[in-house]
C-alpha positions in Angstrom: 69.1 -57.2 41.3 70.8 -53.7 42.6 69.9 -52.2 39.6 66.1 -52.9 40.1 66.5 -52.1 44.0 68.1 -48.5 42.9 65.8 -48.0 39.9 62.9 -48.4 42.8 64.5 -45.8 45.0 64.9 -43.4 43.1 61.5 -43.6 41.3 59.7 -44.1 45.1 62.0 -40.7 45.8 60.8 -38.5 42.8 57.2 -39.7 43.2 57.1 -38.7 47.2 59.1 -35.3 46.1 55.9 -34.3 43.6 53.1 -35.5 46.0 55.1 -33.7 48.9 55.3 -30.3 46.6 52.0 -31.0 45.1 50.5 -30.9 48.8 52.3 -27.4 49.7 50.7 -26.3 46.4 47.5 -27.0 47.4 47.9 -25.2 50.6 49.3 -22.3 49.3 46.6 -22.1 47.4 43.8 -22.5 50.2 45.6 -20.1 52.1 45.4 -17.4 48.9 41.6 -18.1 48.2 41.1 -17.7 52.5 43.0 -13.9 52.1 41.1 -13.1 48.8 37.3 -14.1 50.2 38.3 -11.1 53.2 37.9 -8.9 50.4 34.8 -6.6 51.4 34.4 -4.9 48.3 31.2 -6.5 47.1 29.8 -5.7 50.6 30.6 -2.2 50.2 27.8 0.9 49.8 30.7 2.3 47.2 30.5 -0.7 44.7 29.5 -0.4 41.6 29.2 -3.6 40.5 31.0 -2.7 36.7 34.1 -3.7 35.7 35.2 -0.2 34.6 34.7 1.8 37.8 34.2 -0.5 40.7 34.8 1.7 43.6 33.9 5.5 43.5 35.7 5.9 46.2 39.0 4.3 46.2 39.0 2.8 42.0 42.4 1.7 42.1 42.5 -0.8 45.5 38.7 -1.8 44.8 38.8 -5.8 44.8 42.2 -6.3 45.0 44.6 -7.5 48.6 45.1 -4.0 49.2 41.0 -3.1 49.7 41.1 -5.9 52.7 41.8 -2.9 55.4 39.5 -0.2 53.5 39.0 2.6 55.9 36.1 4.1 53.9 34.3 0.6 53.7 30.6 1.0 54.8 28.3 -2.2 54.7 25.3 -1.9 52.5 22.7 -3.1 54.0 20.1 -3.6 50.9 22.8 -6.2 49.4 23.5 -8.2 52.9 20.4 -8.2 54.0 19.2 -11.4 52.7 22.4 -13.7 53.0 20.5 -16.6 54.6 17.5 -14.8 56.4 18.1 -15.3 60.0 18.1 -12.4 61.6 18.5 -9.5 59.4 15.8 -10.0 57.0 12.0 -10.4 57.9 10.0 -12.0 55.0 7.0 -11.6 57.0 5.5 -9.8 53.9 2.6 -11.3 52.5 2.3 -11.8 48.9 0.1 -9.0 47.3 -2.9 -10.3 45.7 -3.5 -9.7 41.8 -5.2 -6.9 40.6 -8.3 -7.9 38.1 -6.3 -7.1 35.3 -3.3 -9.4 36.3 -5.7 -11.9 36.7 -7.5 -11.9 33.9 -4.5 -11.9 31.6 -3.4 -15.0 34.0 -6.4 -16.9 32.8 -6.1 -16.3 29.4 -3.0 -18.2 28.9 -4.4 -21.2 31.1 
């Protein structure tokens, strides 16, 4: 009976050890995705968008930690511009109407 008692301990203390550590994981890992989305490279009027040069300005700091206090960072404002329409964007545009030849080839393939 004090061999199933200690057997239950000690299991009881190695399984609340690894959910403890598995929980400080998992923070430590929400806190490291939190500091890498203030990354404003893809924001940036510099950036490229390809892998090989991503910043003409500052290549080797572009999308890493170090870019998060970028002093030549300037928001471009054709790739922000529509990041949930509220009060930057104005779709107000209508729709321009097809040309005859747009429509004709249209109706063809109806």
């Amino acid at each position: 009976m004090v061999h199933l008692v200690l057997c239950f301990s000690v299991w009881t203390i190695i399984f609340t050890s690894l959910f403890w550590r598995s929980l400080a994981v998992v923070k430590q890992a929400v806190q490291h995705l939190q500091r890498l989305h203030q990354i404003p490279c893809d924001k940036c009027i510099y950036f490229t968008g390809d892998y090989r040069l991503k910043c003409t300005v500052n290549p080797t700091v572009a999308m890493s930690e170090k870019a998060i206090g970028c002093r030549d960072f300037l928001r471009d404002n054709q790739r922000s511009m529509c990041n949930g329409c509220q009060n930057q964007c104005s779709n107000t545009k209508k729709i321009p109407k097809y040309s005859r030849l747009k429509a004709q080839f249209i109706n063809f393939f109806k």
